[in-house]
C-alpha positions in Angstrom: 0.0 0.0 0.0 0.8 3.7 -0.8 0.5 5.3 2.4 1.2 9.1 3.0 1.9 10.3 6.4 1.4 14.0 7.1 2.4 15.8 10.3 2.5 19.1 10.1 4.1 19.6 13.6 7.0 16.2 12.9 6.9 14.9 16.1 9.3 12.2 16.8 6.2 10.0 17.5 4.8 9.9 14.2 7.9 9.5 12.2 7.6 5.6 14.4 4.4 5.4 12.6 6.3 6.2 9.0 9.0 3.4 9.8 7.1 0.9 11.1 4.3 1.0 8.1 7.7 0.9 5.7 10.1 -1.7 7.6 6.4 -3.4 7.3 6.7 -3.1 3.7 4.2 -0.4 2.4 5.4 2.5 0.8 5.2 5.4 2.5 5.4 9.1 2.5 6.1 11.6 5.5 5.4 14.5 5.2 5.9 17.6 7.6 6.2 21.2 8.1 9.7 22.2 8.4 9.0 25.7 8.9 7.0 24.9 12.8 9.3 25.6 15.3 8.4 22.9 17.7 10.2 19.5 18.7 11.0 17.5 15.7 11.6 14.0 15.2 14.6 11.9 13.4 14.6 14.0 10.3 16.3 13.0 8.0 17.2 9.0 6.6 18.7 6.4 9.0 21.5 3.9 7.8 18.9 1.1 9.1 15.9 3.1 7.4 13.9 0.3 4.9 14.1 1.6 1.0 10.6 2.0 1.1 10.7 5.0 3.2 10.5 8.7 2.2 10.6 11.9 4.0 9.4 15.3 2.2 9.8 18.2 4.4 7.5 21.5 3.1 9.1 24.8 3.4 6.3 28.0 2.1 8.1 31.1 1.2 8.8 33.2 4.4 9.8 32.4 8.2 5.9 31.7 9.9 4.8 33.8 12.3 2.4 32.2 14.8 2.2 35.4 16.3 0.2 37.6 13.8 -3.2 35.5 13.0 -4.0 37.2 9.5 -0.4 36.3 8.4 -0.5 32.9 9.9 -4.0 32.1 8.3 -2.7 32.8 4.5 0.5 31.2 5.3 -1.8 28.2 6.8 -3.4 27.7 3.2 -0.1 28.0 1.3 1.4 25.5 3.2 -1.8 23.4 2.6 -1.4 24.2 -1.0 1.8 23.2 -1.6 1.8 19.9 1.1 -1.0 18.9 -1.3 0.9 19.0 -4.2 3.5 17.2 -2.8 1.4 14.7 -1.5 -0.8 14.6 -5.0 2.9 13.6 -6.5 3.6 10.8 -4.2 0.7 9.1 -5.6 -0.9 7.5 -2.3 -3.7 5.0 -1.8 -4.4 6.9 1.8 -3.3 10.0 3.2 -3.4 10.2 7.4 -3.2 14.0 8.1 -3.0 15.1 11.6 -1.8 18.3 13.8 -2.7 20.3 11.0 -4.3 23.9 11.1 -7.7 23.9 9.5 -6.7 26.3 6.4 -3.9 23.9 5.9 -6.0 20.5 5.9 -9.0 21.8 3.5 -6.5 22.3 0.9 -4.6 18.6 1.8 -8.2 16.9 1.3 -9.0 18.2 -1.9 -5.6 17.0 -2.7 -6.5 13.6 -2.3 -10.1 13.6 -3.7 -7.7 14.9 -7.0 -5.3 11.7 -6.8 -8.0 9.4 -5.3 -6.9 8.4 -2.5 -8.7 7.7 1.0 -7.9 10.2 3.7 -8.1 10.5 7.1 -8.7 12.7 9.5 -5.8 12.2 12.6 -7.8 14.3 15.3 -5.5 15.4 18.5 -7.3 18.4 19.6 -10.7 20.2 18.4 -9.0 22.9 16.7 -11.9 24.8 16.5 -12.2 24.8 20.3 -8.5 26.6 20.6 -9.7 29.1 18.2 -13.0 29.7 19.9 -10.8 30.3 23.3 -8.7 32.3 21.7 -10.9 34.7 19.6 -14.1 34.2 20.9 -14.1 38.0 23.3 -11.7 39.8 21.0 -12.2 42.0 18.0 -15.3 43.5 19.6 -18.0 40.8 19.1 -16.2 39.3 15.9 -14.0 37.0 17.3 -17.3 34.7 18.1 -18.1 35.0 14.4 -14.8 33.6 13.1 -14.9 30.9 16.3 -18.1 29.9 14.2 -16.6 29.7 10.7 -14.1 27.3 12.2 -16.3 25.1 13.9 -18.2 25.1 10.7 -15.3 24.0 9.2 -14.0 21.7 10.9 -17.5 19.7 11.0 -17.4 19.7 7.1 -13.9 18.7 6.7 -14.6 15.4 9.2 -17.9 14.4 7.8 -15.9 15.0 4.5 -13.5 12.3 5.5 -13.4 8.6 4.4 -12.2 7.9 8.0 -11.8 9.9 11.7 -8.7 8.8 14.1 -9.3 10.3 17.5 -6.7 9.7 20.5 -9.5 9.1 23.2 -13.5 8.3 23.5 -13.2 12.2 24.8 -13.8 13.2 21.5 -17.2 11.1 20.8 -19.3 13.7 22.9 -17.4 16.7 20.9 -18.1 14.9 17.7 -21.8 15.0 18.5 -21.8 18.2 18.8 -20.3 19.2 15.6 -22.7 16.8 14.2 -20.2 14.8 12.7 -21.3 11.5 12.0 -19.4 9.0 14.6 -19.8 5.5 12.3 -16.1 6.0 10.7 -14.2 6.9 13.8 -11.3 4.7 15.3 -9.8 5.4 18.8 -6.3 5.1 18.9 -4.4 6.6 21.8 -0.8 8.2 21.2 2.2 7.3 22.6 5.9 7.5 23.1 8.2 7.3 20.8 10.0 4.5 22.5 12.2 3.6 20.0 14.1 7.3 20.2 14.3 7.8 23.7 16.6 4.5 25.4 17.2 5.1 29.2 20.4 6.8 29.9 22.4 7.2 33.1 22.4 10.8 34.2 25.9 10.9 33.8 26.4 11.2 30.6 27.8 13.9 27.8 24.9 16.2 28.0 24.3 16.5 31.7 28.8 17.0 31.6 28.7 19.6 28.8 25.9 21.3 30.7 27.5 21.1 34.8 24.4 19.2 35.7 26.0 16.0 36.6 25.7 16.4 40.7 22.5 18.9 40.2 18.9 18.1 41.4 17.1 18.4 37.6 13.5 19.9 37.1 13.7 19.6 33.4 11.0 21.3 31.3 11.6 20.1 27.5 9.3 20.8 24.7 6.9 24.0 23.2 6.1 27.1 25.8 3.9 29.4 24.9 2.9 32.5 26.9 -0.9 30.4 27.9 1.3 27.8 29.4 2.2 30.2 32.4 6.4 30.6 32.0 6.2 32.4 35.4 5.3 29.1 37.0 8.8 27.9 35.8 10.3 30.9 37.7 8.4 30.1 40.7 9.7 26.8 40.8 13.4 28.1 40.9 12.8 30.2 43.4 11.2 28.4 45.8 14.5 26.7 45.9 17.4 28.9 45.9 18.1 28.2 49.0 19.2 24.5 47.6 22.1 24.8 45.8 21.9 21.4 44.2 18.6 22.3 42.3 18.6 23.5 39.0 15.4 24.4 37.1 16.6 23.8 33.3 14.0 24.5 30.4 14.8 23.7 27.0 12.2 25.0 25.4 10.9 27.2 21.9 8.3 29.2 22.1 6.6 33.0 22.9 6.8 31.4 26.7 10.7 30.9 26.0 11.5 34.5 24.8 9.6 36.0 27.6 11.8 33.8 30.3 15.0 34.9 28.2 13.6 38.6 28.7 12.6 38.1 32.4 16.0 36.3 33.3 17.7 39.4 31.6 16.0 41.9 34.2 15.7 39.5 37.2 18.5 36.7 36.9 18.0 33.4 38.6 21.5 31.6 38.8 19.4 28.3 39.3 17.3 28.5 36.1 18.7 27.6 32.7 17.4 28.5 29.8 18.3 26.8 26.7 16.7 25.7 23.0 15.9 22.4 22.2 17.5 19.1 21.7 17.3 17.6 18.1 16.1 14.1 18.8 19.6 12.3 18.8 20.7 14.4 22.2 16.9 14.2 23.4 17.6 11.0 25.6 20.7 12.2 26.8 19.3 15.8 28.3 16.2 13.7 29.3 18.0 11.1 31.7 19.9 14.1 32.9 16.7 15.2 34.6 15.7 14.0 38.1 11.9 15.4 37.9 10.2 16.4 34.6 7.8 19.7 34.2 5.1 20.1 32.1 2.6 22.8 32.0 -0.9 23.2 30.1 -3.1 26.2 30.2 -6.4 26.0 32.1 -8.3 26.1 28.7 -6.6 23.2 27.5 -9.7 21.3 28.5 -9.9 17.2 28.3 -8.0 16.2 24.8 -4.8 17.2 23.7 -1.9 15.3 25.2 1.4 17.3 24.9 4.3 14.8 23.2 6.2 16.2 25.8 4.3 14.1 28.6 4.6 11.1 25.9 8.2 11.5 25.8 8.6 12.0 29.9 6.8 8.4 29.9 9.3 7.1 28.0 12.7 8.4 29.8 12.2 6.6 33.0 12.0 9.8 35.6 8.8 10.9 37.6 6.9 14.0 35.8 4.9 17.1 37.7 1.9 18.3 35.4 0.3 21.5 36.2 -3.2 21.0 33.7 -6.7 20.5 34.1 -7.0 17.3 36.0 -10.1 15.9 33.5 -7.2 16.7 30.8 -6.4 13.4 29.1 -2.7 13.4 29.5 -3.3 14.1 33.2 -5.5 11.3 33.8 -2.4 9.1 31.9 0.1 10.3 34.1 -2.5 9.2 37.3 -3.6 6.2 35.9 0.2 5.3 35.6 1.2 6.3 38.8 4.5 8.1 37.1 3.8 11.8 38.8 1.7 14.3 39.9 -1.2 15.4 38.1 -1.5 18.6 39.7 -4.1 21.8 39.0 -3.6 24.0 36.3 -2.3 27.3 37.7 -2.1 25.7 41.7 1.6 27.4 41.8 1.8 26.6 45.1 1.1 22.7 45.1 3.3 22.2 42.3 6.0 23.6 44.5 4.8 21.4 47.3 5.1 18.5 44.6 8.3 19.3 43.7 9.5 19.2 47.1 8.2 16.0 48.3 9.9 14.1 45.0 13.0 16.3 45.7 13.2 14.4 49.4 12.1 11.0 48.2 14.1 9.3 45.9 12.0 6.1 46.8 9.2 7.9 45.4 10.9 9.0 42.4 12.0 5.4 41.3 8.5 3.5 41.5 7.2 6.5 39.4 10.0 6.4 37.2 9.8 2.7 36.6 5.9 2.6 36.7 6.3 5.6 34.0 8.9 3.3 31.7 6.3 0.1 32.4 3.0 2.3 31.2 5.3 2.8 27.9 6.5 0.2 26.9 2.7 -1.9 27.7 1.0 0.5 25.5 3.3 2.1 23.2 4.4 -0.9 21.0 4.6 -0.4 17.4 3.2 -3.0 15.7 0.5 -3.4 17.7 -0.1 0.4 17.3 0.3 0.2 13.5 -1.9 -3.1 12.4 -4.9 -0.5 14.3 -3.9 2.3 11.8 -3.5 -0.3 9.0 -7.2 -1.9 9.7 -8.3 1.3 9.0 -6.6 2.0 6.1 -8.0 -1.4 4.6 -11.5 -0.2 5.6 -11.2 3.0 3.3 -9.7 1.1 0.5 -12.5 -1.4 0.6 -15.0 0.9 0.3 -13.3 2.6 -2.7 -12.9 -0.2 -5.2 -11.4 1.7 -8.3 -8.4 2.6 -6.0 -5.6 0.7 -6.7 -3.9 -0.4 -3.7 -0.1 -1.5 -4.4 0.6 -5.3 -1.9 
């Protein structure tokens, strides 16, 4: 089978799903936006990589700013434009499209109903709900107009779909709601990407090159954007600057990254460490460097999206603090695992508490470390994950019977 693979973000966890489908002998596509600044998988080929793998990064024609929404939106629908070109090329039997801005997956879809191919619809987040919590009291009155438009859109684009992925049976209620018909949907949680991130001591070149070697880690790694709350991160440090063995290190990209840079320049905190992000081969280095992992989502971010970051923390072995919603998804994972503490969004003050108690029990730290590493590798194995994504794919192909679907 033809399979393309588009990511628009390239997390690390996807690009398993491209090898796996191709060391499983399909052909297959990836596709992702290198423009997005945020954490990227293994990029380019692997010596072990099968033949039947290929990776097509999209570049549109100036640096995206996430920051201005008028520019982001046309940008949005030239990168669709040109990813469905690319993909249109590639010739697929199926397209899987996921973490993909609206403007940028009406244009993929039409792409496909051009080369006749199957697609669908990855869902990781309503991304019609982020807009509606974003715009919905700005603009005087017309921000709840365009919330609207998207919702509209989104609705048509997944009843428009030959298929609908969602990562939890969070999303059926949601679904309903946007009347989207719920006969075609598959639930198929995310995961780690295992394979990427092998345990490593914390001695080891990164923590050296870094001084962190005999340091107490808080490691936050991964997006930050202003709604995550940066100043919690801050906090953190200096609730304990009166330890001298703790070090708060972020390694981060992000609107939330350049306001710590510019907050560290006018009130310096020796025990916070800012830095940018880790391409994937130094990613389980700097993560087994950490003692206690950080991760922050804003109050809004409501019950569905699951930052790869917490995936990833899962992965590495270590104990994780999450300041979200506790009906979020990830933090009912983390819970359910027994590899943290789930703790309110915006609670500054138990997350310091939380930090404190792992910081004096390494006991503690251990069983959630290992009970982390057990959740992962119990539920994100990849050929179990990819025969789910492949029964799908057989179910569009069978009910499009002019397609030709390569063995």
């Amino acid at each position: 089978m033809r399979i393309a693979i588009h990511d628009y973000a390239g997390h690390p966890f996807v690009f398993e799903l491209s090898r796996q489908l191709a060391r499983e002998g399909h052909q297959v596509g990836h596709f992702f936006f290198e423009g997005d600044p945020g954490p990227k998988g293994a990029t380019e080929r692997k010596a072990d990589d099968p033949e039947t793998l290929q990776i097509f990064p999209i570049a549109i024609s100036e640096p995206y700013r996430k920051d201005q929404l008028l520019k982001r939106r046309s940008q949005d629908i030239e990168y669709g434009r040109k990813a469905g070109a690319e993909i249109a090329a590639f010739r697929p039997d199926v397209i899987l499209s996921g973490n993909t801005p609206l403007e940028s997956q009406a244009p993929l879809m039409a792409a496909a109903r051009r080369a006749g191919a199957g697609f669908v619809f990855w869902m990781q987040d309503f991304y019609s709900l982020a807009v509606r919590n974003l715009l919905s009291s700005k603009f005087f009155g017309a921000g709840g107009l365009a919330a609207l438009w998207y919702e509209r859109l989104e609705a048509t684009l997944l009843n428009r779909s030959d298929a609908i992925v969602v990562i939890s049976d969070d999303f059926l209620a949601g679904l309903k709601q946007l009347k989207v018909d719920a006969q075609d949907v598959e639930i198929i949680p995310n995961w780690g990407a295992l394979n990427e991130i092998p345990l490593r001591p914390k001695a080891n070149a990164w923590s050296e090159r870094m001084g962190l070697t005999d340091s107490y880690v808080f490691l936050y790694s991964g997006t930050l954007g202003l709604k995550h709350d940066p100043m919690m991160l801050c906090a953190l440090a200096d609730a304990f600057q009166d330890d001298p063995a703790v070090k708060v290190v972020v390694s981060a990209v992000g609107a939330g990254a350049e306001f710590l840079r510019l907050e560290l320049d006018s009130n310096p905190r020796p025990n916070l460490l800012l830095k940018g992000l880790e391409p994937i081969e130094a990613l389980p280095d700097a993560l087994g460097a950490a003692d206690t992992f950080v991760a922050l989502l804003e109050e809004d971010a409501g019950r569905y999206s699951v930052p790869s970051k917490v995936l990833s923390y899962l992965c590495a072995g270590k104990p994780a603090l999450l300041s979200a919603p506790l009906e979020n998804l990830s933090a009912r994972m983390l819970t359910q695992a027994g590899a943290g503490r789930a703790i309110r969004a915006g609670d500054t003050a138990a997350l310091i508490a939380a930090a404190r108690e792992l910081r004096n029990q390494p006991l503690t730290r251990q069983r959630m470390g290992d009970a982390g590493r057990a959740y992962a590798i119990a539920n994100f194995d990849m050929a179990a994950v990819s025969r789910r994504f492949m029964a799908v794919f057989d179910d569009v192909l069978a009910r499009q019977p002019a397609a030709a679907v390569a063995a």
